[in-house]
C-alpha positions, 0 to 999 in steps of 0.5 A: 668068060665064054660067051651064053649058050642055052641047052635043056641037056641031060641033068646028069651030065659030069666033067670026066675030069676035075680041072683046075680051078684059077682062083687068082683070075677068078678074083681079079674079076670082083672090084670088092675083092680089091677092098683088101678084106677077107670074105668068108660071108659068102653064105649070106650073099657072094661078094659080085664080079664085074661083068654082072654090074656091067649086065645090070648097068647096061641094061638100064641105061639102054632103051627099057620099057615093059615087055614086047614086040614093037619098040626097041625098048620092048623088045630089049626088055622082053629079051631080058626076060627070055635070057635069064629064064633060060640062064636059070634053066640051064643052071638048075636043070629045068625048063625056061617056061619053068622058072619064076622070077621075084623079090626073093626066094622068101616072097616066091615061097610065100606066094606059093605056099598060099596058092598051093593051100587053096586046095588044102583043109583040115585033116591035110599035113605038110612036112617042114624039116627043122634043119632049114632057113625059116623060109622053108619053113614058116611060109609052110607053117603059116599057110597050113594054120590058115586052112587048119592042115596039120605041120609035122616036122623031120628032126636032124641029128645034132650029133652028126647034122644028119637028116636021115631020109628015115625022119621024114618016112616016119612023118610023110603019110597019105594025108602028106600034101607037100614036103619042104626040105633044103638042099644044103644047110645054110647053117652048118651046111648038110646037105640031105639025101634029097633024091631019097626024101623025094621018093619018100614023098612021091610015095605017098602023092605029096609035092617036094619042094627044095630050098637050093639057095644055098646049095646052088652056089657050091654044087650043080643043082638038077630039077630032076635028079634031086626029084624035086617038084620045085627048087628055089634060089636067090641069084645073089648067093652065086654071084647075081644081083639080089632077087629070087627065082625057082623053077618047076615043070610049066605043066605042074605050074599050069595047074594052080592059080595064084591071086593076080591083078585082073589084067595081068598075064595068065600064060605059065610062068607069067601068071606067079610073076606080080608086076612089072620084072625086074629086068636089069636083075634078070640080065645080072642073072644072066651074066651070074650063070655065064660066069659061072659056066665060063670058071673052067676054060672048055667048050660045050653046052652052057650046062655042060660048063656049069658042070664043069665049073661047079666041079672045080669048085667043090674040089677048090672048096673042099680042100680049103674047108679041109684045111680050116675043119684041121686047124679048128680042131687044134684051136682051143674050145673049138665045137665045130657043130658042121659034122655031115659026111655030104656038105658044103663048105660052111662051118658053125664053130663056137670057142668056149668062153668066147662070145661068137659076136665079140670073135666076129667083130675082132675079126672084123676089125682084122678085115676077116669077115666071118659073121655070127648069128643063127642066119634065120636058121632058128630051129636048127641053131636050137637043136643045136642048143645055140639058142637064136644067137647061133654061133660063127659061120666060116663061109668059103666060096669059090675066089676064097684063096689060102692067104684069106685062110691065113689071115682067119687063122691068125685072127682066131688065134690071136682073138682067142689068145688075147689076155 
């Protein structure tokens, strides 16, 4: 892989060119991968390449201590810190004195939704998308109910698994203090015209914040050109160690105050940051986003090769999804229910008949693994009258190949044809 190099480059930077993607090289560099399974789980965590095992690995068993200037075991930590903000950065087009670090992407939402409600009361509403994971959601609701603001919801079309920007121009208002939308559908994988609810939102004062958990691991995710005021992941969905992080302008960031120990750092982002970080998992961030810049042999930027690489995959990706969209519908009692035009490579799919557990789990005993449930996606998986069992996810990720492909076609064909 090409080794890091930090840039605050244009968001709008795009290759000229699609290359290749090298799916055989890029799975030689996951140990899981060599288990002999097929991974089409990738939506609810990406299996791990190497290099970041051998980054969280590393940076435990060298010198570590809290952060600072003096020791060696200072200052290693403090650099940790300092390579994954500016690894974060690049990847999601922001600035490194932006982006928090945390448990995970729910706990940051959480926080900041309890923050941001200090300065919200009765007669103030929020708006909550009812396509997203529940943890843009109910982080949002709960903290609304705690000061009696008022939740209003945009509504997708099950039909299509469109959410119009039209849905949340009819709810956003002037009393609107914050709008929560994702920037693709962990579920069925829509992804929204993100750029367009932002206008709809700043229109009327209120803060956008993006769930890119999902949509961080199959496109170039931008702060500026989604419009978002906040965007938020999980490493662990691109290949990183399992953490949360979102990023937003530092001087937006200097503007709230959430509860902190006394002692604790009030500098930006250091004050969103409870306790010690987790710096291991930073330098596993770190080496995520060197890895996945370096998927497309090239020069440039760190962020210049992130596009390039996140170009490659959506190409890679799209025409394996083209592949599976194609024989799902020669399948029989196949409702396929991820019908977006914009989205990535997740499928919802449910066989008449066939309970979605008993397919997951006969394909599991194939060595396919395609889980099924409605993935804390409970709104959506309702609307789409799935109930909260949902249906099975055909996830594919960049070091899917087309004998992964052959084997889950073969096992659903053999499942659903079994007397």
């Amino acid at each position: 892989m090409p080794p890091a190099s930090s840039s605050m480059a244009p968001s709008s930077m795009a290759p000229s060119s699609v290359a290749t993607l090298d799916v055989a090289a890029l799975r030689a560099h996951f140990p899981a991968l060599q288990g002999g399974a097929a991974h089409f789980d990738g939506p609810g965590g990406s299996q791990i390449p190497g290099v970041v095992a051998d980054a969280v690995a590393a940076t435990m068993t060298a010198p570590m201590s809290t952060r600072g200037s003096v020791t060696t075991a200072e200052q290693n930590s403090d650099a940790n810190v300092l390579a994954g903000r500016a690894a974060l950065a690049d990847l999601l087009g922001a600035q490194p004195g932006g982006v928090v670090f945390g448990r995970s992407m729910t706990a940051l939402t959480f926080d900041l939704s309890r923050t941001l409600a200090k300065d919200w009361g009765p007669g103030d509403e929020v708006v909550v998308s009812r396509l997203d994971h529940d943890a843009n959601i109910r982080p949002w609701v709960l903290a609304a109910e705690s000061v009696g603001a008022t939740v209003r919801w945009a509504e997708f079309d099950p039909a299509t698994g469109e959410l119009d920007p039209q849905a949340f121009a009819d709810v956003v208002s002037a009393r609107t203090r914050l709008v929560a939308v994702t920037g693709a559908s962990n579920l069925i994988g829509t992804r929204p015209d993100v750029a367009a609810i932002a206008e709809v939102a700043h229109a009327h004062g209120a803060l956008l914040f993006v769930d890119a958990v999902h949509l961080a691991a199959h496109a170039s995710v931008d702060l500026e050109t989604l419009g978002a005021d906040v965007v938020a992941c999980s490493p662990y969905k691109f290949f990183g160690p399992h953490c949360g992080a979102l990023a937003a302008d530092p001087a937006l960031l200097e503007t709230l105050r959430p509860d902190k120990l006394a002692p604790s750092s009030d500098a930006v982002p250091e004050r969103f940051e409870l306790g010690t970080l987790p710096y291991e998992l930073m330098a596993g961030t770190a080496a995520a986003v060197d890895f996945l810049a370096g998927l497309v042999p090239g020069d440039g930027t760190r962020r210049e090769r992130l596009a390039r690489s996140f170009a490659a995959v959506e190409e890679h990706e799209s025409a394996l999804r083209a592949r599976i969209e194609a024989a799902l519908q020669e399948l029989p009692g196949a409702t396929v229910y991820s019908r977006a035009a914009r989205r990535t490579p997740t499928l919802l799919v449910r066989f008449d008949g066939h309970d979605s557990a008993d397919v997951y789990r006969f394909l599991a005993g194939r060595g396919v693994n395609v889980p099924a449930s409605s993935f804390y996606a409970l709104e959506a998986s309702r609307a789409l009258g799935l109930g909260d069992a949902g249906a099975l996810r055909i996830g594919v990720a960049s070091y899917t190949d087309d004998a992964d492909v052959d084997r889950l076609l073969d096992g659903l064909q053999a499942c659903l044809t079994r007397a």
